[in-house]
C-alpha positions in Angstrom: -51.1 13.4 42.1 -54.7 13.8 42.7 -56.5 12.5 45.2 -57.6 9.1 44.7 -59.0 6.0 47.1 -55.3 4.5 48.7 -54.5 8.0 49.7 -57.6 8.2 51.8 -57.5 5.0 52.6 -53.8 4.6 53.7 -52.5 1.8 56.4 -50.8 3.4 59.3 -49.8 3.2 62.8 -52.2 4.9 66.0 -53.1 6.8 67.3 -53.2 9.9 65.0 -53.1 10.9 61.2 -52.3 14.2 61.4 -50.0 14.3 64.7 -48.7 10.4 64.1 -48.5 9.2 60.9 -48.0 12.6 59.2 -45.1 13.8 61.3 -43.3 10.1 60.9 -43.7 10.6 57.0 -42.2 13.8 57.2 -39.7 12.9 59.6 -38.7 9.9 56.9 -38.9 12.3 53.7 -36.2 14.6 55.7 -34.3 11.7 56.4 -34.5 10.1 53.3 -33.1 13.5 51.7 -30.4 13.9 53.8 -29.2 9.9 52.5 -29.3 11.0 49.7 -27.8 14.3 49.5 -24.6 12.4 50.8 -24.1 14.8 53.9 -25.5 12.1 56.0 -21.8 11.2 57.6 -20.9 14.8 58.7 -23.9 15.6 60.8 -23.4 16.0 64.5 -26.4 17.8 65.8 -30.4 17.5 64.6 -32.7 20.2 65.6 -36.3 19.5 65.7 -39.2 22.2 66.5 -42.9 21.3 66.9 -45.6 24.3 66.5 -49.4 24.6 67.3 -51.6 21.5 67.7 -48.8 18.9 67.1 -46.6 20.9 70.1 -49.9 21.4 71.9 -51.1 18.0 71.9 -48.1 15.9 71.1 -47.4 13.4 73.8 -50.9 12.2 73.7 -50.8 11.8 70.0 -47.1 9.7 70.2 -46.1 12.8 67.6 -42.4 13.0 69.0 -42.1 9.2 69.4 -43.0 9.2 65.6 -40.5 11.6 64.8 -38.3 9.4 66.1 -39.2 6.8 64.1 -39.2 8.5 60.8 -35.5 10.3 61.7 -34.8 6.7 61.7 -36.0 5.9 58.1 -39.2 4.5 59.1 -42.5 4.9 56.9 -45.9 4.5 58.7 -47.5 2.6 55.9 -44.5 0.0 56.0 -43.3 0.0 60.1 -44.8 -3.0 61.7 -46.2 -2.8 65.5 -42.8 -4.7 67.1 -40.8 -2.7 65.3 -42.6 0.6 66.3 -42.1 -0.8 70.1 -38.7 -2.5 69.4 -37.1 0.5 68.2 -39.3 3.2 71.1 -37.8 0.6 73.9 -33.8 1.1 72.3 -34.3 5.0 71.6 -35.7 5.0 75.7 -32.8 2.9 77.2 -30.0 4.1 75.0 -30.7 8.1 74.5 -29.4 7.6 70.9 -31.4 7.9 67.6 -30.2 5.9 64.3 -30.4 8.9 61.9 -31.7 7.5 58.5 -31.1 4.3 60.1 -27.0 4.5 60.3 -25.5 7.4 61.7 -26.1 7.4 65.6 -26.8 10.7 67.6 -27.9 11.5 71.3 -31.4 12.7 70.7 -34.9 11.7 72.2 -38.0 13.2 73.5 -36.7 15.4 75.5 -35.0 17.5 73.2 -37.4 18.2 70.5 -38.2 22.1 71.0 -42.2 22.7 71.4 -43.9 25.9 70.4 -47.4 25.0 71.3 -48.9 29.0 71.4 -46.7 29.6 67.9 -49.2 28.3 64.7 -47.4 28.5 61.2 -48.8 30.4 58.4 -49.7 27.6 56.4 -51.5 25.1 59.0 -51.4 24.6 62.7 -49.4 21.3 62.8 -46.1 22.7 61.2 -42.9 20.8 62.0 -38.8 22.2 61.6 -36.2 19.5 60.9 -32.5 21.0 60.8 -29.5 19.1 60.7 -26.0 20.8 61.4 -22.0 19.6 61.1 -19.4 20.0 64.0 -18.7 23.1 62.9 -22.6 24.1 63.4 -23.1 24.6 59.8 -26.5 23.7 58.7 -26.3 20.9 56.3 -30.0 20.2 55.7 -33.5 21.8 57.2 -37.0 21.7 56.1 -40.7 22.9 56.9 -43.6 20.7 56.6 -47.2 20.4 57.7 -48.9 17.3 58.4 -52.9 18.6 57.2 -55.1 15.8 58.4 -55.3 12.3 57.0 -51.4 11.6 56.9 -51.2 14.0 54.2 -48.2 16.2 54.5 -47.3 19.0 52.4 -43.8 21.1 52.3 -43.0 24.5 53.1 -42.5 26.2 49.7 -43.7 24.2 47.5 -47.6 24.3 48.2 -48.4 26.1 44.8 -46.4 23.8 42.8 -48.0 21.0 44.5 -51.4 22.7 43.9 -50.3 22.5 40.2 -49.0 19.6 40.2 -52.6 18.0 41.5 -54.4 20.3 38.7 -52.7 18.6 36.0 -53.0 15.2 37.4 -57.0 15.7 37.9 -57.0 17.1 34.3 -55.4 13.4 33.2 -58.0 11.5 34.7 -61.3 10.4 32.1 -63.5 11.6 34.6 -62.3 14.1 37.0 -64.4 16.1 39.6 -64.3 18.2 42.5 -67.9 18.8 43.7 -70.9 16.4 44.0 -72.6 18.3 41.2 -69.5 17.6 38.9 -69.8 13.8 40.2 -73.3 13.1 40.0 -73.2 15.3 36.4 -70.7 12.8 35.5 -73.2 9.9 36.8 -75.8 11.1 34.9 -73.8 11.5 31.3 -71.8 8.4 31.6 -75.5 5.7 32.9 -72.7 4.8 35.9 -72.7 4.5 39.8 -70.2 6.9 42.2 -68.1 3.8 42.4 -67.7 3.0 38.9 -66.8 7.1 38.2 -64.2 6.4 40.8 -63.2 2.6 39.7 -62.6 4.7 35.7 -60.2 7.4 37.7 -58.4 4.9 39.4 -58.0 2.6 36.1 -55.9 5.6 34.9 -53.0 4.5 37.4 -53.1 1.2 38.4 -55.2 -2.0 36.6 -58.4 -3.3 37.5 -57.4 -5.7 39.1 -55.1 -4.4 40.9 -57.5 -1.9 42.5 -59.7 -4.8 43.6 -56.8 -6.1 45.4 -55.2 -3.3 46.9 -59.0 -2.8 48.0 -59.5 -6.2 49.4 -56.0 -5.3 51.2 -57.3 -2.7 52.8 -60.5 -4.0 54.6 -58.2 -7.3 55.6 -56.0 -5.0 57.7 -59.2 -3.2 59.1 -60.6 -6.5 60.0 -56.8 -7.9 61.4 -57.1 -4.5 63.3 -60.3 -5.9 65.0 -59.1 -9.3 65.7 -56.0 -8.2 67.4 -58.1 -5.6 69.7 -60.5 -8.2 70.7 -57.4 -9.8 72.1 -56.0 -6.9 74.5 -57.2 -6.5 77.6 -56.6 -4.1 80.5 -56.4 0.3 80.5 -54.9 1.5 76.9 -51.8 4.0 77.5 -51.5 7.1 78.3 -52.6 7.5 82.0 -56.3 8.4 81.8 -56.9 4.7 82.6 -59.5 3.8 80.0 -60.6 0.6 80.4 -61.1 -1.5 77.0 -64.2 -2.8 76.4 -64.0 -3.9 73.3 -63.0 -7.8 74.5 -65.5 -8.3 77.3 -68.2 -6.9 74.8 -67.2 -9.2 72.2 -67.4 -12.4 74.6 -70.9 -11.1 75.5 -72.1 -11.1 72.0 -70.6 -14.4 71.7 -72.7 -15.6 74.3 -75.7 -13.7 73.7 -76.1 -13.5 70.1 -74.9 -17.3 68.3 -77.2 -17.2 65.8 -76.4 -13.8 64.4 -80.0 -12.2 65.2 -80.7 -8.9 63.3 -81.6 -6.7 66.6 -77.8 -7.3 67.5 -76.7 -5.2 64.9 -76.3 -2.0 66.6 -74.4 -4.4 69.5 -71.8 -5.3 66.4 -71.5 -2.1 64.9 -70.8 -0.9 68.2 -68.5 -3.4 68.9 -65.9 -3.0 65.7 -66.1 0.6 65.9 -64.6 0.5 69.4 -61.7 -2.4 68.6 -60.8 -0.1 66.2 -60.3 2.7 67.8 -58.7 1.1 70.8 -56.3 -0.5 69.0 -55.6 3.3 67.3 -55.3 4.7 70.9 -53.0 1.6 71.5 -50.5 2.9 69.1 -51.5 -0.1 66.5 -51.5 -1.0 62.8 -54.5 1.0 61.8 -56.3 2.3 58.2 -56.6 5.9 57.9 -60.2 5.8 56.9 -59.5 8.9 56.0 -58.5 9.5 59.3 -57.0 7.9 62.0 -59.1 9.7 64.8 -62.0 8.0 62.7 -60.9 4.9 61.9 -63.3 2.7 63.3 -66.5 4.4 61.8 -65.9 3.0 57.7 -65.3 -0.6 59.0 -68.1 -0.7 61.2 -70.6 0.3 58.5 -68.9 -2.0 55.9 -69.1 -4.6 58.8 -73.4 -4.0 58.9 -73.0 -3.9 54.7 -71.4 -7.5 54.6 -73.6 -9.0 57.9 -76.9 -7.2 58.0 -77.6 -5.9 54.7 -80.6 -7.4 52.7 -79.7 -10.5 50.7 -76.2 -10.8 52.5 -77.0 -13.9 54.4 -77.3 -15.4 51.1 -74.4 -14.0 49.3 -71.0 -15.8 47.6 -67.4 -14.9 48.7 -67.0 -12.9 45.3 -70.4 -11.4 46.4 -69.2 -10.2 49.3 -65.7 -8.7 47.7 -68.0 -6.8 45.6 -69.7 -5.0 48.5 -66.2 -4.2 50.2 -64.5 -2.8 46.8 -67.7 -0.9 46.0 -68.4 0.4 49.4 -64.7 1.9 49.7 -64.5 3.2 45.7 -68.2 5.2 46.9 -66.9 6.0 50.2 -63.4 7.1 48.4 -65.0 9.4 46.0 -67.2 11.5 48.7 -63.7 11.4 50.9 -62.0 13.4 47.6 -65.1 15.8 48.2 -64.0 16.9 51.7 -60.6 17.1 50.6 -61.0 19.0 47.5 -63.3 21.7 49.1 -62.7 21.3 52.9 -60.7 19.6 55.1 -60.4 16.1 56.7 -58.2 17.9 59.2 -59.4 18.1 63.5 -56.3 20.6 64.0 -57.8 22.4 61.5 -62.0 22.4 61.1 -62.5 20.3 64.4 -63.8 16.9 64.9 -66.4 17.4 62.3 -63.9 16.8 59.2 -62.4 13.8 61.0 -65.4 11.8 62.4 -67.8 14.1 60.2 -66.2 13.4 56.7 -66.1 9.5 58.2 -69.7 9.4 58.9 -70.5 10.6 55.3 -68.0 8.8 53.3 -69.3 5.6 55.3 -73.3 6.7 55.0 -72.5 6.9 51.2 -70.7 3.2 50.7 -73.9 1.6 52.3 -76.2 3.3 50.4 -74.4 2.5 47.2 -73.8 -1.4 48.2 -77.5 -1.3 49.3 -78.8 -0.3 45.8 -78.9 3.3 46.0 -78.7 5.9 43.0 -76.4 8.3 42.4 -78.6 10.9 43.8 -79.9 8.8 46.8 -76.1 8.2 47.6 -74.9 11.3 47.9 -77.9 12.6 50.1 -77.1 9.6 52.5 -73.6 11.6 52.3 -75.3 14.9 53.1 -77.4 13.9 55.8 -74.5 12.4 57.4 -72.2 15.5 57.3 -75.6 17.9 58.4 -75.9 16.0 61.6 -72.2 16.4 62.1 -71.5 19.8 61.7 -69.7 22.3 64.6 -68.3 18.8 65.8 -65.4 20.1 68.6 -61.9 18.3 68.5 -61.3 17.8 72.4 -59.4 15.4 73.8 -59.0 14.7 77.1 -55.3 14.6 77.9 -54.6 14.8 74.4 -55.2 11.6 74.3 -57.5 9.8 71.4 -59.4 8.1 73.9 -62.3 10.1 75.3 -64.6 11.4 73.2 -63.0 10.1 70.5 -63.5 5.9 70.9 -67.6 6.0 71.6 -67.7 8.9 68.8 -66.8 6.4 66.2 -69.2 4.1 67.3 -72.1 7.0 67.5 -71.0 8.3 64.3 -71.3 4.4 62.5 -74.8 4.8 63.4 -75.3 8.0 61.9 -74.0 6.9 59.3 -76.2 3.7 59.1 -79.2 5.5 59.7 -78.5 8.5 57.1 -78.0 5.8 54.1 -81.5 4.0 55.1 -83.1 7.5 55.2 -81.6 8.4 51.7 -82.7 4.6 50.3 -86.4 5.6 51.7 -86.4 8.9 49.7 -85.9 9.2 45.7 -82.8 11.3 46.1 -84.1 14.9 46.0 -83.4 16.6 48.9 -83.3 20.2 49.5 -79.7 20.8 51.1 -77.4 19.6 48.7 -73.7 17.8 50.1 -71.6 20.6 48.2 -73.5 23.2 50.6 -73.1 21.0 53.3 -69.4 20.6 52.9 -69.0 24.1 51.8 -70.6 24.8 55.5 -68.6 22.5 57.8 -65.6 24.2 55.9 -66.8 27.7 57.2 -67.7 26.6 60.6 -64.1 24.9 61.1 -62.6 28.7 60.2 -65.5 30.4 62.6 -64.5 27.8 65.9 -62.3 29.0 67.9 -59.1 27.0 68.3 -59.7 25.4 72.0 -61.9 23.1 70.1 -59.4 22.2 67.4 -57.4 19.8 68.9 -55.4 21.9 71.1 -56.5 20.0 74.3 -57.1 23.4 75.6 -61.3 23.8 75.7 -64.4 21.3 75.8 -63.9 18.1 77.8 -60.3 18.6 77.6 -60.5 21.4 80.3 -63.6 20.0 82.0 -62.9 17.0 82.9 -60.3 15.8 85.6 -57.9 13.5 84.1 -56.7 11.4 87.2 
């Protein structure tokens, strides 16, 4: 199907896309196949090999612990975060996996098979599930590739799935793949990004329907926030990274009760980091369109529905409004990078993932803040320009340092791009297709220590204990 706004905006667990929720999905598709094939009673052995960046930076990301879950039937938009440690604890303690959920088998951690130097033709985070009888006859095995965002695409079929997405964008009223097409479409049609994208995604779901799936989608983002702001202590993983985002949040409380506009960089800050340290926690998190950069879209939307002009005065429905059309605007740049780039860190570095954030975000404010068609999508581009040759590099392997502050950082870009595209009338001279076309380039020029392999940048440079 093609690429529409609940792909990119998909709820998942932390603290990954590509090396968490991907894996689990594809983990649960194998799964789910060998159910149904009926060959699930006569395995007695599971294979599972990890290559590249999901082998290379794994146990930061919780990729094997997702496997696990998925083996077990378990789909990242649908596991809640008890079951995620319910299940973890059981799979620990008893060294036994539920395969598909019935059909016990010693397996954990330990034995997945890691090929961290070995990268896959197709993408570096490629995963091998094989499943074998008694005998050692293979019942079942398959090759996928998680390739950023939670999107995960199978060994084999990655022409017909190309197809497949052709014909689909060829059934919507008004499909596009570059800002050109989009803004052309804009221009023809007397109607905003977010009503090009509201037509698209009238052609599979109702109106209404859209609206609440969207409204959906920001409650979970702010849930995500309110459950953050009540952790306290180091988040996993051994770096011992303190969370701020509580003690912040009770110093706002204190210092800001009335809600004064020179906070706003304070509270922008503020949900940017909850966010993200309830991603690095493991949590129940939006892919937005990544899960890397979660915290950067609700942060901005956060400024939209506090800060924004006229928002002090405006209704519920009024504020609904700014959410559904900040995340259709937001949506439709975020099919952009995924039509012509990548929203991939294993793959083009940091820049897609906190880059393509940034820009989807700067675009939703501009468009909730009155912008045109042509000022939006230059709020995009500036964005993206003042991401680009953005390195993926973890510390540990963990999605903890750089990534939590870079949310919050790339919020304000993205804040500051949209008010610089609202003070101009939209011509610019670097257009976002050349833009995008460039981070793509770049992402192929850097050299893989910096694409989430944990093995250049801070990564290297920094002592972890």
């Amino acid at each position: 199907m093609a690429v529409g706004v609940f792909d990119l905006f998909s709820i998942g667990i932390g603290p990954s896309s590509s090396h968490t929720v991907g894996p689990m999905r594809a983990a649960a598709v194998f799964a789910g196949e060998l159910k149904s094939s009926g060959k699930l009673e006569r395995v007695a052995s599971l294979r599972v090999d990890l290559y590249g960046s999901l082998a290379a930076t794994g146990h930061g990301h919780g990729t094997m612990t997702a496997v696990l879950l998925g083996l077990e039937g378990y789909h990242p938009e649908l596991i809640l975060p008890d079951e995620v440690e319910e299940r973890l604890a059981s799979i620990a303690e008893t060294g036994t996996l539920q395969l598909a959920g019935s059909v016990p088998l010693p397996y954990g951690v330990k034995d997945m098979i890691l090929h961290p130097l070995t990268v896959l033709p197709r993408h570096t985070n490629g995963m091998k599930f094989a499943v074998a009888d008694a005998e050692g006859n293979v019942l079942h095995e398959a090759t996928f590739f998680s390739v950023g965002g939670g999107f995960i695409v199978r060994e084999g079929e990655e022409e017909a799935a190309q197809q497949e997405l052709d014909e689909s964008k060829r059934e919507l009223p008004l499909p596009f793949r570059t800002a050109a097409e989009l803004l052309g479409r804009c221009q023809s049609k007397g109607l905003s990004i977010a009503d090009i994208m509201l037509v698209n995604e009238c052609a599979s779901r109702s109106e209404e329907e859209i609206r609440a799936g969207l409204l959906h989608i920001y409650s979970v983002m702010e849930g995500c926030v309110e459950v953050s702001l009540k952790r306290e202590g180091l988040l996993p993983g051994g770096l011992k990274v303190r969370r701020r985002a509580p003690d912040w949040h009770e110093r706002l409380l204190k210092e800001d009760k009335d809600r004064d506009p020179k906070y706003w960089q304070e509270w922008v800050n503020l949900v940017a980091l909850a966010v993200n340290e309830e991603n690095a926690s493991g949590g129940r998190v939006v892919t937005a369109p990544t899960n890397g950069a979660a915290g950067i879209i609700p942060a901005v939307l956060y400024y939209a529905l506090h800060f924004a002009p006229g928002m002090d005065k405006a209704t519920q429905e009024d504020r609904d409004d700014v959410v559904v059309r900040f995340l259709l605007t937001a949506g439709a740049v975020g099919v952009l990078y995924k039509e012509q780039a990548s929203i991939s860190g294993a793959e083009v570095g940091c820049q897609g993932e906190v880059g393509s954030a940034s820009s989807m975000a700067a675009a939703g404010l501009a468009e909730v803040m009155g912008g045109t068609p042509a000022q939006v999508e230059n709020a995009a581009e500036i964005a993206m320009e003042h991401n680009l040759g953005l390195t993926c590099d973890p510390i540990g392997g963990l999605v903890q340092v750089p990534c939590i502050e870079r949310n919050a950082i790339a919020a304000a870009k993205a804040i500051n791009a949209a008010k610089m595209a609202l003070w101009g009338d939209g011509s610019h001279r670097v257009s976002l297709d050349e833009v995008i076309v460039t981070m793509r380039e770049t992402g192929k020029d850097m050299s893989s220590k910096y694409k989430e392999t944990a093995m250049g940048g801070l990564a290297v440079n920094v002592v972890e204990c």
